[in-house]
C-alpha positions as CSV (number, residue, x, y, z in Angstrom):
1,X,0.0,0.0,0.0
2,X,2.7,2.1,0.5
3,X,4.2,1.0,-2.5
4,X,1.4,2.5,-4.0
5,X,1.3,5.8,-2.6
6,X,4.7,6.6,-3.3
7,X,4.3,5.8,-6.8
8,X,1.3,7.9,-7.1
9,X,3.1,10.6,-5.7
10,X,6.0,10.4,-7.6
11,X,3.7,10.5,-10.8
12,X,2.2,13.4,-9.9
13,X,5.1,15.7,-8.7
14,X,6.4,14.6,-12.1
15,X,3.3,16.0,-13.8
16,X,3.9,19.3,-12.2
17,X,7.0,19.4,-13.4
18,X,6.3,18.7,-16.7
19,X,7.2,21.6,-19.1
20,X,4.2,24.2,-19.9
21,X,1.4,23.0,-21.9
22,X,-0.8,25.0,-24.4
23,X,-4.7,24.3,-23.5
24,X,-6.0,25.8,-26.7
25,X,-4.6,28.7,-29.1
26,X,-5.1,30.3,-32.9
27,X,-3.1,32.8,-34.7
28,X,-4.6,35.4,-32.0
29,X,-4.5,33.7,-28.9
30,X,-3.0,30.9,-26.8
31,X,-4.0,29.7,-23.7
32,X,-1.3,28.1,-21.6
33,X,-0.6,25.7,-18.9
34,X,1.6,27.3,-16.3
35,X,3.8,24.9,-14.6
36,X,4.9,24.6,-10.7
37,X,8.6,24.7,-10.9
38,X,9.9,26.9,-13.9
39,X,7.5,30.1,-13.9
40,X,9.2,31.0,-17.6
41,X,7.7,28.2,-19.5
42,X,4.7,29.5,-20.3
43,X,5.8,33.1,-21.5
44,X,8.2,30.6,-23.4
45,X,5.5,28.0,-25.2
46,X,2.9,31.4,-26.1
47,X,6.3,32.6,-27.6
48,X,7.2,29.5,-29.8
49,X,3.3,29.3,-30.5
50,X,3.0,33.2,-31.5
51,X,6.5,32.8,-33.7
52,X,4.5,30.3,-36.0
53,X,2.2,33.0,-37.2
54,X,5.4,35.7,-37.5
55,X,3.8,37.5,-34.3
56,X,4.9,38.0,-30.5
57,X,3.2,36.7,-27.3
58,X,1.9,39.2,-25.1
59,X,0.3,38.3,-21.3
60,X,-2.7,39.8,-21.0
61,X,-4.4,37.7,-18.1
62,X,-4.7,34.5,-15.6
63,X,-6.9,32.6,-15.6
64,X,-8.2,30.3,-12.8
65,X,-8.8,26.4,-13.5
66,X,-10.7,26.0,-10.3
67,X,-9.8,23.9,-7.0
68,X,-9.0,21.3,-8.5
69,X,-6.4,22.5,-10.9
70,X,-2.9,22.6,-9.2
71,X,-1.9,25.2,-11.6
72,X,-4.0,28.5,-13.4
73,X,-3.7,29.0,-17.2
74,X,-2.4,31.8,-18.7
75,X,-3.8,33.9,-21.8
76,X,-1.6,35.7,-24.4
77,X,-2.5,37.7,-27.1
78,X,-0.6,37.4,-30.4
79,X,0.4,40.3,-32.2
């Protein structure tokens, strides 16, 4: 049983620490996963994603996931 738990645990702190992730996101706008340990990703990913319409990222807001998310979302505009 502990077994188990430690295991679960160890996927999950993994997950967290996964890089950024986009959630949705267009030539306009990208919506992206922040992540728990390295607070640049997601300015990063919107960046990479923005560059493949020959436009910048720019933050505009946060958004909140809920209680359940361990992490918000945040929304760039590209221009």
């Amino acid at each position: 049983m502990k077994r188990c738990a430690a295991i679960i645990l160890c996927l999950a702190i993994l997950g967290a620490c996964s890089d950024a992730r986009i959630l949705d996101g267009d030539a306009n706008v990208v919506w992206v996963k922040e992540n728990l340990v390295l607070p640049g990703a997601p300015d990063e990913v919107a960046a990479r994603h923005c560059a493949q319409f020959g436009k910048k990222a720019v933050y505009e807001r946060t958004l909140d996931l809920g209680r359940d998310a361990l992490t918000p979302a945040r929304v760039y505009a590209c221009r």
